[in-house]
C-alpha positions as CSV (number, residue, x, y, z in Angstrom):
1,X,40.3,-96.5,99.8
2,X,39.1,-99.7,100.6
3,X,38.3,-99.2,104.5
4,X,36.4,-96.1,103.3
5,X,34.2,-98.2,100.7
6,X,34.1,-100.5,104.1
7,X,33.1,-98.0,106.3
8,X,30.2,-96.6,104.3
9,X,28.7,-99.7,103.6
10,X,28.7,-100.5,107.0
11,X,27.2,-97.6,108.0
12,X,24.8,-97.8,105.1
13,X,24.2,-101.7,105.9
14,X,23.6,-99.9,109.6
15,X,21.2,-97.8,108.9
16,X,18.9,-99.7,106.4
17,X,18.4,-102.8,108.6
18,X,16.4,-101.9,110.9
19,X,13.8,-100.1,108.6
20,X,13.6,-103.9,106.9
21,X,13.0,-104.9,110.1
22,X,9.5,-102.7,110.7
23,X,7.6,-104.7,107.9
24,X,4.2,-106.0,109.2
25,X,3.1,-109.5,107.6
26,X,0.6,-110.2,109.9
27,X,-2.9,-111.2,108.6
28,X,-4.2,-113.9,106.4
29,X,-2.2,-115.2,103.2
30,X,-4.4,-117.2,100.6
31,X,-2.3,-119.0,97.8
32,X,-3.9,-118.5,94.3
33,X,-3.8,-122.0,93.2
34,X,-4.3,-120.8,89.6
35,X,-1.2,-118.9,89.5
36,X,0.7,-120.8,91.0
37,X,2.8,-124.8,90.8
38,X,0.8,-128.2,91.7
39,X,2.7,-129.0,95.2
40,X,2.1,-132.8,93.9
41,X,5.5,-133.4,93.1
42,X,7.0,-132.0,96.4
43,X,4.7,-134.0,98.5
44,X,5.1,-137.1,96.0
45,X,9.0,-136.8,97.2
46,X,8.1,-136.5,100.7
47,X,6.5,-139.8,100.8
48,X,2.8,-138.8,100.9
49,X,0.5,-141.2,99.9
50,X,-1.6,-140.5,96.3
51,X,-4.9,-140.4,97.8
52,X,-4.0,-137.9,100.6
53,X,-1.7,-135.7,97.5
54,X,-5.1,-135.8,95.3
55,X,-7.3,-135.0,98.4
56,X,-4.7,-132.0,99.3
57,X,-3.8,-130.6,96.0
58,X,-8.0,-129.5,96.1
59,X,-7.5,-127.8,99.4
60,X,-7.1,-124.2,99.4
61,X,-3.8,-123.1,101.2
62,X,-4.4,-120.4,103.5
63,X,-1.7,-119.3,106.5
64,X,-2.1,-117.5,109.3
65,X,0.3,-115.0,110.6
């Protein structure tokens, strides 16, 4: 019973992959700063100076794929 239950999820695992694989993320991403976590306290942890974490935290992320 169990190699069956193996079997078909590998089959299963076999035949979704690639169709995950097809996604297209390419274009422009734009972080909606409103919605969304001050990254202050990450960069205050990486060492980042205040001034350049007050200068950033006004930026608008934007990434490019």
């Amino acid at each position: 019973m169990m190699r069956l239950f193996l079997a078909t999820l590998i089959t299963l695992l076999g035949l979704a992959l690639p169709g995950l694989a097809s996604v297209n993320f390419n274009g422009t991403w734009v972080l909606d700063l409103k919605a969304s976590d001050s990254p202050e306290p990450m960069m205050k942890r990486m060492g980042v100076s205040a001034l350049e974490r007050k200068t950033r935290s006004f930026d608008e992320a934007r990434i490019y794929l």
